[in-house]
C-alpha positions as CSV (number, residue, x, y, z in Angstrom):
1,X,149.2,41.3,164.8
2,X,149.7,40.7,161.1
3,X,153.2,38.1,160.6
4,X,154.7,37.2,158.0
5,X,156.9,34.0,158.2
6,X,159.7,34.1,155.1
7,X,161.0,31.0,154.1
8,X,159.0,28.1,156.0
9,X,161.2,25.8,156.5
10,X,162.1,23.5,159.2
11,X,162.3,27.2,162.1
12,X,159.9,28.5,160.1
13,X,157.9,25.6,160.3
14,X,158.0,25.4,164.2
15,X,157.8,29.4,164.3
16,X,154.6,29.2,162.8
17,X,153.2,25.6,165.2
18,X,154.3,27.7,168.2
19,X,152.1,30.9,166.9
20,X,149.2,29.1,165.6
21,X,149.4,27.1,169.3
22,X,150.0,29.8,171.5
23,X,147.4,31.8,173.3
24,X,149.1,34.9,174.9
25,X,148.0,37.4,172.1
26,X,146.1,38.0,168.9
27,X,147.6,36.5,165.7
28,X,145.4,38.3,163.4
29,X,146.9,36.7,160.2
30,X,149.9,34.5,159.6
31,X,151.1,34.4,156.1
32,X,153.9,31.6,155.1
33,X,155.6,31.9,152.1
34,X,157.8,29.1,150.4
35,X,158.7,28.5,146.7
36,X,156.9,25.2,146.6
37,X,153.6,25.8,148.5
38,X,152.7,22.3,148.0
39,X,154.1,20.7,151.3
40,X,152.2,23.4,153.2
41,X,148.4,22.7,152.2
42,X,147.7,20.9,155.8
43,X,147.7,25.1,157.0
44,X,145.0,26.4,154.6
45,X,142.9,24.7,156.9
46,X,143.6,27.5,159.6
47,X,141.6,30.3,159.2
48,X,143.9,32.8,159.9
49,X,146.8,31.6,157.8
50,X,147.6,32.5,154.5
51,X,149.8,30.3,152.2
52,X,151.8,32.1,149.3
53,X,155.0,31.9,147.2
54,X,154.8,35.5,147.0
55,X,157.3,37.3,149.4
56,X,155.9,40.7,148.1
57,X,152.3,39.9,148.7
58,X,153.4,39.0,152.5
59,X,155.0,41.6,153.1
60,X,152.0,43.9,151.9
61,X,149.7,42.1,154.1
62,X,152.1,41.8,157.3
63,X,153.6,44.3,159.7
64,X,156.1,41.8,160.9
65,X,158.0,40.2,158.9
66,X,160.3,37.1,160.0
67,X,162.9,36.0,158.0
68,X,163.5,32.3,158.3
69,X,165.3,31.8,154.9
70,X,168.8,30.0,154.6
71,X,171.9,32.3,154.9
72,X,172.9,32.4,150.8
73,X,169.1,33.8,150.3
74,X,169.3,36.6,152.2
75,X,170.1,39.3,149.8
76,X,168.2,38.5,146.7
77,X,165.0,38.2,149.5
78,X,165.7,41.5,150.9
79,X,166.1,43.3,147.4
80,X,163.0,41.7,146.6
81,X,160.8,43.3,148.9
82,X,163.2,46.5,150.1
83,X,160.5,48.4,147.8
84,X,157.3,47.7,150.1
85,X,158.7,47.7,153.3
86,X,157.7,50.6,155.5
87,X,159.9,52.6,157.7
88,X,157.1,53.4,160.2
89,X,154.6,50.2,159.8
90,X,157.2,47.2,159.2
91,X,159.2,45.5,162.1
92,X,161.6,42.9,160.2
93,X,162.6,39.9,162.4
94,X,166.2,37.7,160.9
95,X,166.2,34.5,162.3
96,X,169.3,34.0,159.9
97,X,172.6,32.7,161.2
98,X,175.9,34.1,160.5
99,X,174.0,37.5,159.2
100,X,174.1,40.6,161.1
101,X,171.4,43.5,161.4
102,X,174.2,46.2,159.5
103,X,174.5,43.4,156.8
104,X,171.0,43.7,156.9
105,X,170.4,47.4,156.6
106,X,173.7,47.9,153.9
107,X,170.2,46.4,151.9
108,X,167.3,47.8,152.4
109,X,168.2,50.9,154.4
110,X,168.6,51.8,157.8
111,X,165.6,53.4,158.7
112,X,163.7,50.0,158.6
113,X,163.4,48.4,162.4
114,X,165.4,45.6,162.4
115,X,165.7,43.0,165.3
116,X,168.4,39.9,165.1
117,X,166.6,36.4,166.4
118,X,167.8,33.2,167.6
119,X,165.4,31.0,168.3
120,X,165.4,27.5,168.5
121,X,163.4,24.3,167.2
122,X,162.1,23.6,171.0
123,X,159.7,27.2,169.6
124,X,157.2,24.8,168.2
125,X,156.4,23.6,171.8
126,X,156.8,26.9,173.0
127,X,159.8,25.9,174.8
128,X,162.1,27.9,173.0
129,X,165.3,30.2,174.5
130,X,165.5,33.0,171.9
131,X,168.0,35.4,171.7
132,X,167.0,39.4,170.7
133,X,169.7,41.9,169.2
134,X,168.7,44.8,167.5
135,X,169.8,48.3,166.1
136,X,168.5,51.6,167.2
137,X,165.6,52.1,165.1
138,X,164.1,48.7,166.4
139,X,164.9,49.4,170.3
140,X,161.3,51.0,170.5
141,X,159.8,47.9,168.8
142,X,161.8,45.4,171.1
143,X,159.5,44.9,173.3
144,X,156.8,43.4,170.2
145,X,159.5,41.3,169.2
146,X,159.5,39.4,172.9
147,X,156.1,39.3,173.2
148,X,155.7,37.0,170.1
149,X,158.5,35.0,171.0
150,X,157.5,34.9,175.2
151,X,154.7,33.5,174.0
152,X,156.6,30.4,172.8
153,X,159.4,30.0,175.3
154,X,161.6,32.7,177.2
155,X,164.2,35.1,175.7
156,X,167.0,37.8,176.6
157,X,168.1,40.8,174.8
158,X,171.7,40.6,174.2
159,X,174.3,42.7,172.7
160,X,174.8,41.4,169.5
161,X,178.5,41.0,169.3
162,X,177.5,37.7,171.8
163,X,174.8,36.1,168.9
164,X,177.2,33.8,167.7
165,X,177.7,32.1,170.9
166,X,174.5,32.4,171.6
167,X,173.3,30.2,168.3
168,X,175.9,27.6,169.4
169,X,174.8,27.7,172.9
170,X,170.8,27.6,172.4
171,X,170.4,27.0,168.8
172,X,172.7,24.2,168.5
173,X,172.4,23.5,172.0
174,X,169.1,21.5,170.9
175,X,171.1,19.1,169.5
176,X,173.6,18.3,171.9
177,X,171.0,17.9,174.5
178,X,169.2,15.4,172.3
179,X,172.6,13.2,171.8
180,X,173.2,13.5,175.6
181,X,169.7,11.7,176.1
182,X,170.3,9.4,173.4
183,X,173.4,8.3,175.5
184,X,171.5,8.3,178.6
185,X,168.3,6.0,176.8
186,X,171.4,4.0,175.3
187,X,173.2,3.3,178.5
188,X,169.4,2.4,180.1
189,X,168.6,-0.5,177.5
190,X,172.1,-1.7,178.6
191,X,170.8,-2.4,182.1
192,X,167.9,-3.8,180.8
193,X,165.0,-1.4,179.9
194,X,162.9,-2.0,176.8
195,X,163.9,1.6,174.6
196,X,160.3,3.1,174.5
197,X,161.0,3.0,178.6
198,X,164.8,4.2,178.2
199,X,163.8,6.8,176.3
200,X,161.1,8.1,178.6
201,X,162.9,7.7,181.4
202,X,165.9,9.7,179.7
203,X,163.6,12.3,178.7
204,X,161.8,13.1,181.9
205,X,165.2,13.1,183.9
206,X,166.7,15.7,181.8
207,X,163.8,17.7,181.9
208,X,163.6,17.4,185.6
209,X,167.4,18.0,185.9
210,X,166.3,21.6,184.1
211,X,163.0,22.4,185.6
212,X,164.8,22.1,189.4
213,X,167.7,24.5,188.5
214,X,164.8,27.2,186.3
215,X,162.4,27.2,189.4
216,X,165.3,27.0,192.6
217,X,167.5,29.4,190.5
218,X,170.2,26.9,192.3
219,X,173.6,26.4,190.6
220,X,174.2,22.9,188.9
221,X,176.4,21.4,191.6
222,X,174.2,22.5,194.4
223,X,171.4,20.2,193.0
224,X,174.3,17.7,192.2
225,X,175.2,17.6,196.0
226,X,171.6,16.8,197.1
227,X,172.1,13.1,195.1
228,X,175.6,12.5,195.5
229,X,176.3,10.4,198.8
230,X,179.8,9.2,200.2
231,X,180.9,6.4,198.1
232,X,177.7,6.4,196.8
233,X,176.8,4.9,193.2
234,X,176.1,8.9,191.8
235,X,179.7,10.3,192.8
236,X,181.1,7.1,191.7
237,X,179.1,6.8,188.2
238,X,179.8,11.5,187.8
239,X,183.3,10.4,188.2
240,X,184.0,7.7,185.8
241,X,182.7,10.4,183.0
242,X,184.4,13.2,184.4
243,X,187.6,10.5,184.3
244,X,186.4,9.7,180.5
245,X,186.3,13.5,179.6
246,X,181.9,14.2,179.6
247,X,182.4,18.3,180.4
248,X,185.8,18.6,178.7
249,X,184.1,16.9,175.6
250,X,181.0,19.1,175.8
251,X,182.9,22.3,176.3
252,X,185.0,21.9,173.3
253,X,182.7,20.9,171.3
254,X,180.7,24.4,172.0
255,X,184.5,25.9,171.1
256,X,184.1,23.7,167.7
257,X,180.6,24.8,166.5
258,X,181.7,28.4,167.7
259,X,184.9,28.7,165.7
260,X,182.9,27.4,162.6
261,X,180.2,29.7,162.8
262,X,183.1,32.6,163.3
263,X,184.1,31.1,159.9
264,X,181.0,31.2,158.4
265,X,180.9,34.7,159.2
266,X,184.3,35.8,157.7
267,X,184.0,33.7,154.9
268,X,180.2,35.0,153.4
């Protein structure tokens, strides 16, 4: 496979880690583009990776192209290089929020293969969920386009009217998970752990927490039951959060980042 990566910057940065890293199929050549090259010398040491500010030159030298730029680039990118892409060679990949494949096509045609993304940061450790859409002309190609990103976490083809929710729930997902187990390491060096251990300790549960319920397939509460004890210190500790508003709290703030992202979307 020939990739280009548009835009490297902080996805585009992990997109490329998790390709370079990853050894489930043949990355023939990687080409990153930015603006300012300079912060990207450390991967001219690969020696399949190519390192341009040219998007035209890497699209001429990919047949997949991922777009990783922000949201108010989109267009002038795509009028740049509508010219060389290729109905029958190209696949284009958007990683863009807020931007859907017709906005896409309404610029560079809709014969083009076009498949809507949304991966997440976790990518760069291969641990990504990543969300596919795409229109008809990409459905034969889908199949490339979860290949690459299997290789660097799991996805699921969705319809794309659900992408939005799916970017709040996986994409800025990341985040929340990361402030839950800040909470967690910050309630552990209040009973007395040193934070390198809090943190660990935070860490692991969580990812245990999410390992047991991705290999039983069990719902949440059923691996909750298996802890919680009459009048035991779990029930009495889930309790005292639920009384202090944890899911409520969680829930509308996936209501919050959704209605802004709805906003975005009307307002571009």
């Amino acid at each position: 496979m020939k990739i280009a990566l548009i835009g490297v910057g902080n996805l585009g940065l992990s997109i490329a880690k998790g390709l370079v890293d990853q050894t489930n199929f043949d990355v023939e050549q990687l080409v990153l583009t930015k603006r300012n090259v300079s912060n990207l010398d450390g991967w001219k040491k690969h020696p399949h990776v190519l390192v341009t500010p040219s998007n035209i030159d890497a699209v001429r030298a990919s047949d997949i192209i991922i777009l990783c730029v922000q949201p108010s680039q989109i267009n002038t990118i795509l009028n740049e290089i509508k010219d060389e892409l290729d109905e029958k060679r190209h696949l284009l990949i958007s990683t863009i929020t807020g931007r859907k494949i017709q906005d896409i096509a309404d610029v560079i045609g809709k014969k083009v293969a076009i498949i809507r993304s949304m991966p997440n940061t976790a990518i760069s450790v291969r641990e990504s969920m990543t969300c596919l859409s795409t229109n008809a002309n990409g459905k034969a190609k889908i199949g490339l386009a979860e290949e690459i990103f299997n290789a660097m976490g799991e996805t699921m083809v969705i319809d794309e009217n659900k992408m939005q929710a799916a970017t709040v729930v996986c994409a800025s997902g990341i985040a929340f998970w990361m402030r839950l187990i800040r909470a967690t390491t910050q309630g552990a060096i209040q009973l007395g752990f040193d934070a390198p251990d809090a943190k660990e300790m935070a860490t692991q549960a969580c990812l245990g927490a999410a390992t047991l319920l991705l290999e039983s397939g069990n719902h949440p509460e059923e691996e909750i039951d298996r802890v919680t004890t009459p009048m035991g210190c779990t029930i009495s500790g889930l309790n005292e959060m639920e009384h202090e508003g944890m899911s409520s709290a969680l829930i509308k703030g996936l209501m919050k980042s959704y209605e802004k992202i709805s906003q975005i979307m009307i307002e571009k």
